[in-house]
C-alpha positions in Angstrom: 115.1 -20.6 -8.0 113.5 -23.3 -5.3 112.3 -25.7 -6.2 108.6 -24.7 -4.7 108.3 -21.7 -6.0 109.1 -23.0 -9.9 105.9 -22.7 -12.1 104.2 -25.6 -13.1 105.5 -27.2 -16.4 102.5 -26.9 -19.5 102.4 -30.6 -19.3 101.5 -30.4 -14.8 99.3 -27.6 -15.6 97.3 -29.1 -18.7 96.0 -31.9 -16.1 96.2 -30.0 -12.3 94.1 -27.0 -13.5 90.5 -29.5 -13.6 87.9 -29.2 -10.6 85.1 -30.3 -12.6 83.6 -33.8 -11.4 81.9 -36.1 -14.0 77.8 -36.0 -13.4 77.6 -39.7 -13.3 80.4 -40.9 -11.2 81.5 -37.9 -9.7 85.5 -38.0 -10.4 87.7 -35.7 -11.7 87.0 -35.3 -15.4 90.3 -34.2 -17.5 90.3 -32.2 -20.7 90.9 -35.6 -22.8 88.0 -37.0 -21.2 85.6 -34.7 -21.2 82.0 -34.6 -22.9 80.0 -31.0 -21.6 76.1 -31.3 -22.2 74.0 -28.3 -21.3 76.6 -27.7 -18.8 77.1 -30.9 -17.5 80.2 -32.9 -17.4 80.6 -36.6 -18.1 83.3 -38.9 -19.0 83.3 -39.9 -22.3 83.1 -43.6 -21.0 80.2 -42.6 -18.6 78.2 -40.7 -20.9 76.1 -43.6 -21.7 72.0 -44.4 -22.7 70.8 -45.0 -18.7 68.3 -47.8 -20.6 70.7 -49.7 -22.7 74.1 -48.4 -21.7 74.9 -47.6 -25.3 77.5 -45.0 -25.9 75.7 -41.4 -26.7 77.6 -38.5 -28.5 76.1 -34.7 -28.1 74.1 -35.2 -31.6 72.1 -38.8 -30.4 71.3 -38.6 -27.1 68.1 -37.0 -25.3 68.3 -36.0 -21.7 65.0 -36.7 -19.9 63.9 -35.9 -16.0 67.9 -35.9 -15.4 68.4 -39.3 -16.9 70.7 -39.6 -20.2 68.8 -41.7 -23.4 69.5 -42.3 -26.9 67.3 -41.7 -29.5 66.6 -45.2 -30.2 65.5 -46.4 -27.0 63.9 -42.7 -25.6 61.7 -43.4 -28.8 61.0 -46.9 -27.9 60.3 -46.5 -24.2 57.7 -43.7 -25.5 56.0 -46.2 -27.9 55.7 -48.7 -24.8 54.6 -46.4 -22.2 52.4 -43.9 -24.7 53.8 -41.2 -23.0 57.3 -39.8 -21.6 56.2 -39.3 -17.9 56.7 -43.2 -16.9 60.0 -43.9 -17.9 62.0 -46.3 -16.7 65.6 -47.7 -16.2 65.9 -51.5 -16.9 66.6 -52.7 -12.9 69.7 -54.0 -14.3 70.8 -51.2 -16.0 70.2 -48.5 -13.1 72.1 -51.7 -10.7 75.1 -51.7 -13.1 75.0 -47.2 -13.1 74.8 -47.0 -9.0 77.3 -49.4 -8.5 79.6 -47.9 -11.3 80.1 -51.2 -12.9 78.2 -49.8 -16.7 
């Protein structure tokens, strides 16, 4: 059998087989790594609060206008603002997400 033409090993074909791109920094996302939210797919390292950069999980975060939140803060900004429509990200905090240094 050549050596080309030999199927990939479970081990290759566990971590080859993934296309799918993380949402937030847009590399390849592996099975290990991989949080899916209303079919999106993050890192778990990237799936992060876009106000304080705290870590979220699928139960305490809230996704707003394309922008990830935890409870704590999405409730916060709310109670500063009055309403949801004028949410923010800190300048620091959206500096530290576009230059993928979070």
């Amino acid at each position: 059998m050549d050596v080309e033409k030999r199927p990939p090993s479970k081990f290759a074909a566990f971590f080859s087989g993934t296309q799918e791109k993380c949402i937030s920094c847009e590399k390849t996302v592996y099975p290990l790594e991989k949080v899916s939210i209303d079919g999106m797919t993050y890192h778990k390292s990237c799936f992060k609060c876009c106000h304080g950069g705290c870590s979220l999980n699928p139960s305490n975060h809230i996704a707003h206008e394309g922008r990830l939140y935890c409870k704590h803060h999405h409730a916060q900004l709310f109670l500063e603002k009055g309403n949801y429509s004028k949410l923010e990200v800190l300048p620091a905090v959206k500096a530290s997400v576009e230059d993928g240094t979070f």
